[in-house]
C-alpha positions in Angstrom: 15.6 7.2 28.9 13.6 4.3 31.5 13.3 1.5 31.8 10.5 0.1 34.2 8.7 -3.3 35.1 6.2 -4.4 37.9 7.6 -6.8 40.2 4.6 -8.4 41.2 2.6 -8.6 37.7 5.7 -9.5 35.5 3.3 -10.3 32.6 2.8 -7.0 32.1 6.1 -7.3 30.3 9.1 -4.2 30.5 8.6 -0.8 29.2 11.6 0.8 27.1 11.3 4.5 27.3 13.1 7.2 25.4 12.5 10.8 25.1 13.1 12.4 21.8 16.3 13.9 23.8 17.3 10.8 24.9 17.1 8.9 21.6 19.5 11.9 20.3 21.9 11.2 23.0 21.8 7.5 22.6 22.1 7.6 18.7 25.4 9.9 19.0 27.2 7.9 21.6 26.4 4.9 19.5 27.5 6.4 16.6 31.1 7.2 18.5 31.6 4.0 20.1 30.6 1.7 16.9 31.4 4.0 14.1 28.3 3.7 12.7 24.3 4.5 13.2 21.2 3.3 14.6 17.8 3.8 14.1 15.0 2.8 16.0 14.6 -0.5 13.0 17.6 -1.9 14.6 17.0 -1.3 18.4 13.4 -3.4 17.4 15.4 -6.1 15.8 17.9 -6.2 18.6 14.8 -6.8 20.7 13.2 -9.8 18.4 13.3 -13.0 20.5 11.3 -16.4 20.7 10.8 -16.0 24.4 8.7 -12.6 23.8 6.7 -10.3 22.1 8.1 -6.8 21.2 5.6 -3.8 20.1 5.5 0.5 20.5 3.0 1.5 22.5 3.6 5.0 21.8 6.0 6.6 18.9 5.8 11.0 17.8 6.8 11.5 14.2 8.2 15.2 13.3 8.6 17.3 10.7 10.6 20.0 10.9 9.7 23.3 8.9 12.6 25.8 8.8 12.6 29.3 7.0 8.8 29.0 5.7 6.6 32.1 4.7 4.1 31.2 7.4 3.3 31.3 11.4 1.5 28.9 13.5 -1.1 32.1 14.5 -1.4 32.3 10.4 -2.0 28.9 9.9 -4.4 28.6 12.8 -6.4 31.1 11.3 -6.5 30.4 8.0 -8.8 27.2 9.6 -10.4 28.3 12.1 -10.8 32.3 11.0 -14.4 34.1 10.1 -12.6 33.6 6.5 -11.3 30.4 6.3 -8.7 29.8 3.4 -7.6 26.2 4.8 -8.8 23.2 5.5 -7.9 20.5 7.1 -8.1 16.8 6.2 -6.4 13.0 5.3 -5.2 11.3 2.7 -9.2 10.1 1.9 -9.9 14.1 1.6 -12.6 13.6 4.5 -12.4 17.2 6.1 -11.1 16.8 10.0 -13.9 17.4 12.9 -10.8 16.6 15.5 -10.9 18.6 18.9 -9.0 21.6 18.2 -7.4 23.8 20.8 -4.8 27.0 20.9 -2.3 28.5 23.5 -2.5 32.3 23.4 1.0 34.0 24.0 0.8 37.8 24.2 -2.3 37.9 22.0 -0.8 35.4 19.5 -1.2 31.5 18.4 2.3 29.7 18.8 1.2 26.4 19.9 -2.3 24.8 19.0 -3.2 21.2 19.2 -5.0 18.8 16.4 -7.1 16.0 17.9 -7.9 15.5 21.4 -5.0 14.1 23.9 -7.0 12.1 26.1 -5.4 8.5 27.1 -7.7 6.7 24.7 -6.9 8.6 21.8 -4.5 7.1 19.3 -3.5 9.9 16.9 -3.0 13.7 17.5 -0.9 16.9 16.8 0.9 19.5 18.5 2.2 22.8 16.1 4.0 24.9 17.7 6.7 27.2 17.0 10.0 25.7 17.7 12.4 28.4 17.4 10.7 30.7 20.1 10.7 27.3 22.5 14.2 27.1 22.3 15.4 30.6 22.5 13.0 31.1 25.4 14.7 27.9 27.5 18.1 28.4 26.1 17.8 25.0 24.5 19.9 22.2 23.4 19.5 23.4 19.6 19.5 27.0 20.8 21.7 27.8 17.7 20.3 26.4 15.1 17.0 28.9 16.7 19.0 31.8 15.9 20.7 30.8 12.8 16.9 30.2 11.4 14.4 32.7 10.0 12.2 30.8 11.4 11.4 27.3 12.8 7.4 25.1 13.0 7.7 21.5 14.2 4.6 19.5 13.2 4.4 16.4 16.2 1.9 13.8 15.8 1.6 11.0 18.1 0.6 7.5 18.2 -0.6 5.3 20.7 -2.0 2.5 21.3 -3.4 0.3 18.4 -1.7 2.4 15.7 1.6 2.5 17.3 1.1 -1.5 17.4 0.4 -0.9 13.8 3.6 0.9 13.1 5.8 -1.5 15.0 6.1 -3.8 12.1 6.5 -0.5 9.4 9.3 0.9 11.8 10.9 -2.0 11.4 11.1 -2.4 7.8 13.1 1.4 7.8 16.3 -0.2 7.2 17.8 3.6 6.3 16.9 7.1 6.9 15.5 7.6 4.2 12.8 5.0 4.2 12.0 6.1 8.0 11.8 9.2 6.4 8.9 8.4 3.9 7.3 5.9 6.4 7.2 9.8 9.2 6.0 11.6 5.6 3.5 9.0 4.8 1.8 8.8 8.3 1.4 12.4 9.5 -0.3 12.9 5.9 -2.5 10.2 6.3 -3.9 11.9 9.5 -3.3 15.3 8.8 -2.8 17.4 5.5 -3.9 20.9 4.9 -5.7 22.1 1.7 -6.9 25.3 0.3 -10.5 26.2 1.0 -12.2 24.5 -2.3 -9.5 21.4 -1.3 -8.0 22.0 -5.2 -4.0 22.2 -4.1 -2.5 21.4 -1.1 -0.3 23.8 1.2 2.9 23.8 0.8 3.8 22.5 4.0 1.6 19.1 3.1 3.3 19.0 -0.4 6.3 19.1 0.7 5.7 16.1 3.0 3.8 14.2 0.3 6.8 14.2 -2.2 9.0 12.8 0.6 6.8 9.7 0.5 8.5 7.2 -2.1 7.1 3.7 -1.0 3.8 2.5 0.4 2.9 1.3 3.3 -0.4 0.1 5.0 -2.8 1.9 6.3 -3.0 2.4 9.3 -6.5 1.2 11.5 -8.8 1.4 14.2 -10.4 -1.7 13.5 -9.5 -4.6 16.2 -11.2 -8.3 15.5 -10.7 -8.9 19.4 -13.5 -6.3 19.5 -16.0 -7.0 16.6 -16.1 -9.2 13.8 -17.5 -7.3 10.8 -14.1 -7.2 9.5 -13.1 -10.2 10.0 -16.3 -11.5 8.4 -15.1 -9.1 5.5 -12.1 -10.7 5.3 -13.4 -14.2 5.5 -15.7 -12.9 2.6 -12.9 -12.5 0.5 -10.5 -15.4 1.3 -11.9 -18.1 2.9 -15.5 -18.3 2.0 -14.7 -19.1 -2.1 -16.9 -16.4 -2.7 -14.2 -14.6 -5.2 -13.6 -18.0 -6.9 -17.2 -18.0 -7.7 -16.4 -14.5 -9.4 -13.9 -16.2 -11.5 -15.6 -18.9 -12.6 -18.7 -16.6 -13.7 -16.4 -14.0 -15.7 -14.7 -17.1 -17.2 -17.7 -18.8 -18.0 -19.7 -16.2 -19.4 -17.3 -12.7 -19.5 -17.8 -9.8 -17.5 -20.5 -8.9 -18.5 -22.6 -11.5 -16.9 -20.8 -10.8 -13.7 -22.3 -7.7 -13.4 -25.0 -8.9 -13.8 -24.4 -11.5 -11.3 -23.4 -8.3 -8.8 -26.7 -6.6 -10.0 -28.8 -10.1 -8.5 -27.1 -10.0 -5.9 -27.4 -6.9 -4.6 -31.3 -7.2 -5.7 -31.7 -10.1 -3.8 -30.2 -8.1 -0.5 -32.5 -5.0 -1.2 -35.7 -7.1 -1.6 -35.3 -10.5 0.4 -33.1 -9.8 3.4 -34.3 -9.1 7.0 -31.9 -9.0 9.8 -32.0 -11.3 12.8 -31.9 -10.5 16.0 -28.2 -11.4 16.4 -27.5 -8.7 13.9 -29.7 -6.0 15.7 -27.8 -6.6 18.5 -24.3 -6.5 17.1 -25.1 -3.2 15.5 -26.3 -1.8 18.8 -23.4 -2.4 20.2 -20.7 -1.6 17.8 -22.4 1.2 15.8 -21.0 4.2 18.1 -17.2 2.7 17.7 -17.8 1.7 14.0 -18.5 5.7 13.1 -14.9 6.2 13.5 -14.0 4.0 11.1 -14.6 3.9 7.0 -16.1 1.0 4.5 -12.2 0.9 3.6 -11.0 0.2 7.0 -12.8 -3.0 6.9 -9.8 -4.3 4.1 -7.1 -3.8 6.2 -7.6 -7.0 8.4 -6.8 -10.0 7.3 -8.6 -13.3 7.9 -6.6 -16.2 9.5 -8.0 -19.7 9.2 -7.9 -20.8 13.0 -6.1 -24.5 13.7 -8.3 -27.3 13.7 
């Protein structure tokens, strides 16, 4: 655990730092001196104050896979084999081209990485075999190694704008068991693995997907600080009245004739439309950063109608 500031630029606010060993530690010695538990929901809403702003800037979800028929040097190569029988991809069943990388022990796979882990990256994985990690160090759960068959941790990591993103979700895990389907939820919606033909997921994605009893939102790349197409999207459908014009068509004349009103529409795009030079310019700009997001990202931001 650390805590840290800078003394000469204090509005770079305080960082609060635990390691996943930490967290452990402080959970149990709460749970002896207060007779009851924490999760990391309370520690945030311990934190809420008027004076401040509190967000994660960085938070590793895990799921633990104990006794399965498989090895991380399987699994590995049942994606990235001369015969592949996986594949991987998330919850929109757009196949993965993430960065992918392996650590070779004694001619076999136990730790391979999902996604690249440079600083600006927000999402990634590390699988890795988690028994021989800690019999090799002598670990804290050193134990539970031996008493196990066998043990694969998937870790995923977010930074950055998604761990801003999850601050809020976190929070609303008032129990284990919702924190539990919020972890489930969000490493499937980066990461799941499917058979070749993408007709059944592995077991190891099924299992995670049937932990996930509530939804949450999606999370986003998408910052309005940094463009405005989906803010304009946004503004589209709540502040410009163009869905009360929707309404008043299909009340007026049935559905019907709102599709045909759509049909117009997108007519009168396709045949009188040119863009400006504004437009050009925007999409110069944004189009490399835009690639890494989809038409459905563009719903997840919500328009706010500034003060006058």
């Amino acid at each position: 655990m650390g805590i840290a500031y800078h003394p000469l630029f204090m509005n770079m606010g305080v960082v609060l730092k635990f390691s996943a060993s930490a967290w452990k530690e402080f959970q149990n010695r709460w749970s002896i001196k207060y007779e009851k538990d924490i999760l990391i929901s309370d520690v945030l809403e311990d934190l809420n104050s008027k004076n401040y702003s509190v967000r994660l800037s960085r938070i590793d979800f895990t799921a633990d896979y104990f006794n399965y028929p498989m090895t991380v040097n399987t699994l590995y190569e049942e994606m990235n084999g001369p015969n592949p029988q996986a594949v991987l991809v998330d919850s929109r069943m757009r196949e993965s081209i993430s960065k992918r990388s392996a650590i070779i022990t004694d001619g076999r796979i136990n730790t391979f990485y999902l996604g690249s882990r440079k600083a600006n990256v927000d999402s990634f994985m590390r699988v890795y075999n988690k028994k021989d990690e800690q019999l090799n160090s002598f670990g804290k759960y050193y134990n539970i190694a031996i008493d196990s068959d066998s043990w694969i941790r998937f870790e995923v990591v977010f930074r950055g704008k998604y761990a801003h993103q999850l601050t809020d979700m976190v929070k609303s895990c008032k129990d284990s068991k919702q924190l539990s389907s919020l972890i489930s939820d969000k490493i499937t919606e980066k990461f799941q693995f499917w058979n070749i033909d993408k007709t059944k997921p592995l077991d190891i994605t099924n299992d995670l997907l049937e932990l996930v009893n509530q939804k949450f939102p999606k999370l986003s790349k998408i910052s309005p600080r940094d463009n405005d197409l989906a803010r304009s999207v946004s503004y589209l459908r709540n502040g410009s009245g163009l869905y009360p014009v929707f309404y008043k068509i299909e009340q007026l004349w049935g559905y019907d004739s709102l599709e045909k009103f759509f049909i117009k529409i997108e007519q009168d795009y396709l045949q009188g439309y040119s863009p400006n030079e504004d437009t050009l310019m925007w999409l110069k700009k944004h189009a490399n950063q835009m690639k890494n997001v989809s038409v459905e990202d563009l719903f997840l931001v919500q328009y706010k109608k500034e003060d006058d």
